[in-house]
C-alpha positions as CSV (number, residue, x, y, z in Angstrom):
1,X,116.6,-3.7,142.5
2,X,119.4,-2.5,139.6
3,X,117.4,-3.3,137.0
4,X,115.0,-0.6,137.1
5,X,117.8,1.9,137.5
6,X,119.1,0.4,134.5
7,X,116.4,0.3,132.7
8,X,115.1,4.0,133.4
9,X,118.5,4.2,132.0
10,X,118.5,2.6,128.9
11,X,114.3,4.1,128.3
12,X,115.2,7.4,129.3
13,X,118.0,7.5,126.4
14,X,115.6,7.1,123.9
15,X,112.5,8.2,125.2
16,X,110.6,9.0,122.3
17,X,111.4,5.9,120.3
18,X,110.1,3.8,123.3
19,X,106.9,5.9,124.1
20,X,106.4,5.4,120.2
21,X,107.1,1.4,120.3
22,X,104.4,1.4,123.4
23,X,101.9,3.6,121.3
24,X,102.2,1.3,118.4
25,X,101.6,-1.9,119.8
26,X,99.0,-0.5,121.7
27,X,97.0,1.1,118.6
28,X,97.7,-1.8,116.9
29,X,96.4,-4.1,119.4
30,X,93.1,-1.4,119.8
31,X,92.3,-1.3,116.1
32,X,92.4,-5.3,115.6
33,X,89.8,-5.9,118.7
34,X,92.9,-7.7,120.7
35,X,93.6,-10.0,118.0
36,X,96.9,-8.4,116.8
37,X,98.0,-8.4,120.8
38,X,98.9,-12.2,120.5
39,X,101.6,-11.1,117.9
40,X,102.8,-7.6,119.0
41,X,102.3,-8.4,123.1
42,X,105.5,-10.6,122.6
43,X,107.2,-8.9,120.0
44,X,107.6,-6.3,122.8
45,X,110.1,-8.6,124.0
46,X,112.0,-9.5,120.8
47,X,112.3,-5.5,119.9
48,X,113.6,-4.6,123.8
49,X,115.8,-7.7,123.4
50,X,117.1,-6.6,120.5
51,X,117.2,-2.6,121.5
52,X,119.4,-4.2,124.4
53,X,121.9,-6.6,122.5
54,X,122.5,-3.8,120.1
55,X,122.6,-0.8,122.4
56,X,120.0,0.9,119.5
57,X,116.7,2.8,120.5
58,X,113.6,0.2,119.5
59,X,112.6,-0.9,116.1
60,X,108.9,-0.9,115.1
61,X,109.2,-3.4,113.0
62,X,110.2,-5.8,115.3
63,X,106.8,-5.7,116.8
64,X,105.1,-7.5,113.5
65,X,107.9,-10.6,113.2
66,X,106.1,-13.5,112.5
67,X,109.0,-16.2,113.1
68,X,107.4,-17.2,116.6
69,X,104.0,-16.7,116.2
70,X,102.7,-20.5,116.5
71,X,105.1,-20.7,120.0
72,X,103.2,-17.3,120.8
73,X,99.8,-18.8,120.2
74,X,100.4,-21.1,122.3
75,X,101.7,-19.6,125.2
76,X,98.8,-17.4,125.3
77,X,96.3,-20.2,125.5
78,X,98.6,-21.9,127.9
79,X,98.6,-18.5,130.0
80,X,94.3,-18.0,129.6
81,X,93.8,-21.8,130.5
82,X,96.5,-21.3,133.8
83,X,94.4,-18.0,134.5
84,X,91.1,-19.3,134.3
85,X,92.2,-22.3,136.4
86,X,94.0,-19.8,139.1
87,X,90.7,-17.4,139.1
88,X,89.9,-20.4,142.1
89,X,92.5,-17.9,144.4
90,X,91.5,-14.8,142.4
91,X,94.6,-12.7,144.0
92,X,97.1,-15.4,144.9
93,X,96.3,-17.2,141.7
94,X,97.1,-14.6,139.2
95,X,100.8,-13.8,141.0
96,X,101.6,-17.4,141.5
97,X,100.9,-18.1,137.3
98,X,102.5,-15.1,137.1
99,X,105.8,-15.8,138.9
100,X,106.2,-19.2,137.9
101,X,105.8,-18.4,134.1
102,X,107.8,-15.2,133.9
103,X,110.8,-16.0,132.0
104,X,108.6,-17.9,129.4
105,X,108.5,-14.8,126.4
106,X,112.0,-14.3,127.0
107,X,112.9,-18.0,126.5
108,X,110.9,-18.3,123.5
109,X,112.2,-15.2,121.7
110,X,116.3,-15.4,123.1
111,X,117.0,-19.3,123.1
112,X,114.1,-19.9,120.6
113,X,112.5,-22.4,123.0
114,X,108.7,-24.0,122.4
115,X,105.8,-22.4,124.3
116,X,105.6,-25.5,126.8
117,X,109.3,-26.3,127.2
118,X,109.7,-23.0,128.2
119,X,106.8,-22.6,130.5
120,X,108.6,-25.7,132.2
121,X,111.7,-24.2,132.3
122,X,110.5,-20.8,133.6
123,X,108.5,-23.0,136.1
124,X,111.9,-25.0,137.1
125,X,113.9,-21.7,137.8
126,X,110.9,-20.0,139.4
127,X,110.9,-22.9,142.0
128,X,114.6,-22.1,143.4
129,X,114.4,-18.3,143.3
130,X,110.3,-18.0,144.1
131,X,110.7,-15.3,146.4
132,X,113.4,-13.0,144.1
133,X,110.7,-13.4,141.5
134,X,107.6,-12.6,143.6
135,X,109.4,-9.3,144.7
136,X,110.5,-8.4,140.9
137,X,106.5,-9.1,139.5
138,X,105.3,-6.9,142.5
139,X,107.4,-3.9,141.7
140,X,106.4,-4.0,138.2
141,X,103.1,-4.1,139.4
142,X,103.5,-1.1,141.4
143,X,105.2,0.8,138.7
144,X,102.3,0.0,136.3
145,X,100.0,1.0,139.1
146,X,102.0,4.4,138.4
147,X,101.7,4.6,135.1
148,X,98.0,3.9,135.6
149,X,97.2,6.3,137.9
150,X,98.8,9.2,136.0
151,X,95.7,9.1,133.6
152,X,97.3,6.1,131.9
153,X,99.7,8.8,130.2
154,X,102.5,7.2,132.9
155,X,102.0,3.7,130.7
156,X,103.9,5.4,127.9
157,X,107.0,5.1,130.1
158,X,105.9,2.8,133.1
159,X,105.9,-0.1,130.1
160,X,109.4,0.1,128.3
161,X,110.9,0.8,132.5
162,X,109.4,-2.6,133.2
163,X,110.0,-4.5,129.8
164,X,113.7,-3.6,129.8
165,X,114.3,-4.1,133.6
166,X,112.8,-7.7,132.5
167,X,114.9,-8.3,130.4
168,X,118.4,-6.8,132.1
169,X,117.1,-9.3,135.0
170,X,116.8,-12.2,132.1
171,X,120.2,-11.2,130.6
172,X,121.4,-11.4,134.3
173,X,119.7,-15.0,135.8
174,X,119.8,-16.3,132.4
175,X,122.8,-19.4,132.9
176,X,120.7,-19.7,135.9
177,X,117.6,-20.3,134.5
178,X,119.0,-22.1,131.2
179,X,120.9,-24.7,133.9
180,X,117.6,-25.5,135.3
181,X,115.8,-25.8,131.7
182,X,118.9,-28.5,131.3
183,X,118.8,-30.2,134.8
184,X,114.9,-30.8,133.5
185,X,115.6,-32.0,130.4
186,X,114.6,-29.0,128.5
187,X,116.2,-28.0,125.3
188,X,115.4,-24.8,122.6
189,X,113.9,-25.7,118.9
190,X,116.3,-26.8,116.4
């Protein structure tokens, strides 16, 4: 797929300043237990949106915006009630929850939807491009497989590659999957 050309692209520009965004959010969500992961895991979205949109290396300071926080809470105990439920098909179950709710942090943080509306939007899109989808969440798989296996150093880049080939893939289904938030009745917050 383009997007992870592009986005080695875009990463490999500004190496440092990703690797440093990465090590961060990681340190930050180390030293608070997990705790500080429910705010900085999707403020790794809003700063690669916004390194994107303004063709800029990555902001730190976009990982501790607190704007969206109750729509991030949510979503997170959306996503661990959808995960525990899908732990019945431990494999199948975690990619299936995965696909379907994949454009959900990107909703929230670029059309400032709420945690469930955009669950069901993501859901709605997922169902007409399922496959596309499943074969974009398994390469990001493998490429964090990568980053894993090269003594978890590789994460340092394997991370921003697959957070901004995300979001070029967002940026490029995104009247796609905004016409099926709309054909369901699904609108961003005011």
């Amino acid at each position: 797929m383009d997007h992870i050309s592009r986005a080695w692209g875009v990463v490999s520009r500004d190496l440092a300043s990703w690797i440093i965004l990465v090590l961060v959010a990681g340190c930050a969500t180390l030293l608070t237990c997990g705790i500080a992961g429910l705010l900085v895991g999707p403020n790794l979205v809003l700063a690669t949106k916004r390194a994107i949109d303004r063709g800029v290396a990555p902001e730190i300071g976009d990982l501790f915006q607190t704007d969206l926080i109750a729509e991030y809470v949510v979503y997170w105990v959306i996503l661990i009630v959808a995960s525990f439920a899908s732990s019945i098909l431990p494999l199948i179950g975690s990619v299936l929850v995965s696909v379907l709710t994949f454009w959900t942090l990107p909703l929230i943080v670029d059309q400032r939807f709420g945690a469930i509306d955009a669950i069901q939007a993501s859901f709605h899109h997922a169902k007409g491009a399922f496959f596309d989808l499943l074969v974009f969440t398994i390469i990001l798989y493998v490429i964090a497989f990568a980053g894993t296996c090269a003594c978890f150093v590789g994460l340092f880049v394997a991370v921003p590659v697959t957070m901004v080939a995300t979001w070029l893939y967002y940026q490029a289904e995104r009247t796609h999957i905004l016409a099926a938030a709309i054909n369901a009745g699904l609108k961003p917050l005011p």
